[in-house]
C-alpha positions, 0 to 999 in steps of 0.5 A: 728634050727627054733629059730634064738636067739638060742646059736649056734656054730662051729667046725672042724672035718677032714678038714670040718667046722661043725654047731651045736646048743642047738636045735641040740644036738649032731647034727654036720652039714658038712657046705658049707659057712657061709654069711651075712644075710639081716638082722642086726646081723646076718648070713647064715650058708648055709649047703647042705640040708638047710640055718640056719639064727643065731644070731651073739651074741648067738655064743658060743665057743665050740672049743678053736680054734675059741676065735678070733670070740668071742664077734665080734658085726657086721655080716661083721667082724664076715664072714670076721674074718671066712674067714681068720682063717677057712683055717689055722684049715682045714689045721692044722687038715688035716695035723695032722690027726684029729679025734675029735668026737662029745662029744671031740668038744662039751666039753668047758674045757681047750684043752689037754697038748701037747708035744713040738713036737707037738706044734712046728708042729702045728706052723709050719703049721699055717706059711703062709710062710711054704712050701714056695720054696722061703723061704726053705733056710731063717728063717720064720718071727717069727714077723708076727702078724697073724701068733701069732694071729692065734696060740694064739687062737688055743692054747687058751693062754689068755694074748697074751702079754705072749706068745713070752716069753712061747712059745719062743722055739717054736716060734724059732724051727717052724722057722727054714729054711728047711734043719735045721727043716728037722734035727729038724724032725729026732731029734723028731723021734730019741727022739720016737725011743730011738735012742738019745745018753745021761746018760738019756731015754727020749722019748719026749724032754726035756724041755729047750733043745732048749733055747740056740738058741733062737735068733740064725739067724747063719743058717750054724751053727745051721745046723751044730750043728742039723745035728751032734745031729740027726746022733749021731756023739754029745750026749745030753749033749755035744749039750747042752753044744754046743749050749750054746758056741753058744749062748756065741759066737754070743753075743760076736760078737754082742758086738763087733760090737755095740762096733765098731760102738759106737767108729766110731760114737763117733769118728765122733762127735769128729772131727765135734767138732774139725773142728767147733772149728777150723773154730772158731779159723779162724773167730776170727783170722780174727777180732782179738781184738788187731787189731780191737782196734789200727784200731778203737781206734783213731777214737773214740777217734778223735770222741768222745774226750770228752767222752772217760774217764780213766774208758773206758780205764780200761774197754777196757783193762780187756775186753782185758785180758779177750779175750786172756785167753779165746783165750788161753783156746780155743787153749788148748781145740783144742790140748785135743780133737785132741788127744782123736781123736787120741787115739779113732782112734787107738783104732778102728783100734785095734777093726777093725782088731780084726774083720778083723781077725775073719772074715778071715775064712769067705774071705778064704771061699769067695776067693774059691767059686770065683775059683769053683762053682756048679749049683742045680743038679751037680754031685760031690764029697762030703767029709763025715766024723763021728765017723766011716769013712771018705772020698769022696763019690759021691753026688748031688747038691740039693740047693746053699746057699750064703756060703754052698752048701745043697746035697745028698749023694749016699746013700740018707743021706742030708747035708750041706756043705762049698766049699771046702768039695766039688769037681767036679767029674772027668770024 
C-alpha cells in the first residue's frame, strides 16, 4: 500500500491477525504487530517482509468482530484497544477450529445465525476467568464489563443495553461452574446424537430450555438437575417442569428471608421508638408540672404580687390541663408500641423457625461432614443409583466442595455427591 489514506482493514484467520487493503484486493498479509507511528493519526502494521503506515480513520470494519475499533480518533487508544481484544479472537478462533477464507472475511454483511450450543461455547471461551483452577467449583462473574464488551462485538449486537435481557441464557449457561458445564457438554452432545429422552427429536436445543435457571446460584442443585438430564435417568419434559419447581422453590425462600429481615428491622425501629419514649417519660418525671408549680408559684407570687391577676391563674390552670392529657396520651402511646413489639416479635419467631426448619437437612448434613471427611484423591466408596441398578461402587475423590464431594467412579462416570453417599474403603 503506497497510499497511507487508502481504506484499509483487519481480520482473523486460524489464530493469526491478517491486513489487507483497497490496494490489495484479495490480498491478506499474516501481521506481526501493529505500533504507533510517528506521525498523528497514524500506525505501523509491521509485517514480516514489509511496515504499512495506515490512516486510523480509513480503517473499515470488514470483520464483525473488530466494531470495538470503530471510529477511535487517537493512534494510541486505537494499539491499546487492539491489544486487548486481539488475544480473546485468536483464542476464539483456535479453539473453534476457524476456516474463514478470504471472500468469507471481506464480506461486510450480517455474521451467520448461530446455534445456542455454539454461542454459549464461543462465551465461554471469550471469560477471562475460564479455565481458571480457582474458579472450577464457583460461578464465573456474568458481571464483568470486558467480558460483555468483548461479546458485544464478536457477536455484532448493536444496543449493548439489550444484550443481558437477549442473551440471558447464554450469559447464565457459559457461567456455570466446572462440573455443571461438563453436564451442559454432554447435554449439547446428547442433543446431536438423538440420545435425549422427549415426545419430540430434537438435534439443537430448544429454545427457552434453560430460562428457569437463570438467576439460579444454588450449584448442588443445578448439578443435580443437569446431571439426571444428560444420563437419561429425567425426560425433557420432566427437566422443564424440574427446573421451573427450581426456580419457584429459590424464590420463595428469597421472600422468606427479605421477610425475615424486614420484621427484625421493623422490630428495631420499634424499640428505639419505645426506649426514646420512655427516657421522655423519665425527663418529664423529673420536671413535673405540678411539682415545679407549688415550688415556684410562691415565689412569683412574693415577687411579682402586683402583676399576678385571675387571668394568669386561669392560664396557669388550662396549661395544667392541658400537660396531664398529654401525659396520659403518651402513656397509652408507650402501652400500644410495646405490644406491637410483642406481636412483631412472635412473629419473627414463627418466621425464624420456619427457616430453622428448612435448613435442618443443611445441619444434619453439616454435623456428618464434622464426623468423616475425605481429601482430593482418596479412594472411596461411593453410592450410585438410577433407573437400572444401585449400590456402592469404588470410586476417587476428584474435588471437595463446602457441601459435596465431586468423584469418579471405576468406570470413568463423574459426579457430585453429598457426605453421607460416600464412605471409606474398608482395607
Amino acid at each position: 500500500m503506497d497510499n497511507p489514506s487508502s481504506a484499509w482493514w483487519l481480520s482473523v484467520v486460524d489464530g493469526v491477525l491478517h491486513f489487507s487493503g483497497a490496494d490489495l484486493p484479495g490480498v491478506y498479509i499474516p501481521v506481526q504487530s501493529v505500533e504507533k507511528s510517528q506521525d498523528d493519526n497514524h500506525v505501523n502494521i509491521i509485517t514480516e517482509d514489509e511496515t504499512f503506515k495506515v490512516h486510523i480513520s480509513k480503517f473499515q470494519v470488514k470483520d464483525i468482530r473488530f466494531n470495538y475499533l470503530q471510529d477511535v480518533s487517537s493512534r494510541r487508544k486505537f494499539c491499546d484497544r487492539l491489544e486487548k481484544l486481539l488475544p480473546q479472537l485468536c483464542s476464539l478462533s483456535e479453539s473453534l477450529n476457524s476456516e474463514a477464507t478470504a471472500d468469507q472475511l471481506s464480506s461486510s454483511g450480517a455474521s451467520k445465525k448461530r446455534s445456542f450450543r455454539e454461542e454459549v461455547q464461543m462465551m465461554r471461551n471469550l471469560h477471562p476467568e475460564n479455565n481458571d483452577p480457582d474458579k472450577l467449583g464457583e460461578f464465573l462473574d456474568s458481571s464483568n464489563r470486558a467480558w460483555r464488551q468483548a461479546c458485544v462485538t464478536f457477536f455484532g449486537c448493536i444496543d449493548r443495553a439489550t444484550f443481558g435481557g437477549k442473551y440471558r441464557e447464554q450469559i447464565y449457561c457459559s457461567c456455570l461452574p466446572g462440573c455443571c458445564y461438563e453436564e451442559l457438554l454432554n447435554i449439547f452432545q446428547h442433543f446431536r446424537d438423538g440420545l435425549i429422552l422427549s415426545t419430540k427429536q430434537y438435534k439443537e436445543i430448544p429454545a427457552g430450555l434453560f430460562r428457569f435457571f437463570v438467576g439460579c446460584r444454588d450449584e448442588p442443585r443445578v448439578h443435580r438437575l443437569l446431571g439426571r438430564f444428560s444420563t437419561g435417568v429425567i425426560t425433557m419434559e420432566q427437566f422443564r417442569s424440574a427446573s421451573k419447581e427450581l426456580k419457584e422453590n429459590q424464590q420463595k425462600d428469597e421472600d422468606l428471608k427479605a421477610e425475615n429481615k424486614r420484621l427484625r428491622d421493623e422490630n428495631e425501629q420499634l424499640k428505639k421508638e419505645n426506649e426514646r419514649l420512655k427516657r421522655q417519660k423519665r425527663h418529664q418525671d423529673v420536671f413535673e408540672y405540678a411539682e415545679d408549680l407549688e415550688q415556684t408559684e410562691p415565689t412569683v407570687r412574693k415577687t411579682y404580687q402586683r402583676k399576678v391577676t385571675a387571668e394568669v391563674e386561669v392560664h396557669l390552670e388550662e396549661a395544667h390541663k392541658k400537660r396531664r392529657i398529654q401525659k396520659e396520651k403518651e402513656e397509652r402511646y408507650i402501652e400500644l408500641i410495646d405490644e406491637i413489639i410483642r406481636e412483631d416479635e412472635a412473629e419473627t419467631t414463627e418466621v425464624t423457625e420456619a427457616i430453622e426448619e428448612d435448613n435442618e437437612v443443611v445441619e444434619n448434613i453439616q454435623e456428618v461432614t464434622n464426623e468423616v471427611t475425605f481429601s482430593k484423591g482418596e479412594k472411596i466408596t461411593a453410592f450410585w443409583e438410577d433407573k437400572n441398578i444401585s449400590g456402592w461402587y469404588p470410586a476417587v475423590v476428584l474435588r471437595v466442595n463446602k457441601n459435596s464431594y465431586y468423584v469418579r467412579y471405576f468406570d470413568g462416570v463423574k459426579s457430585s455427591l453429598k457426605p453421607k453417599d460416600i464412605k471409606k474403603t474398608a482395607n
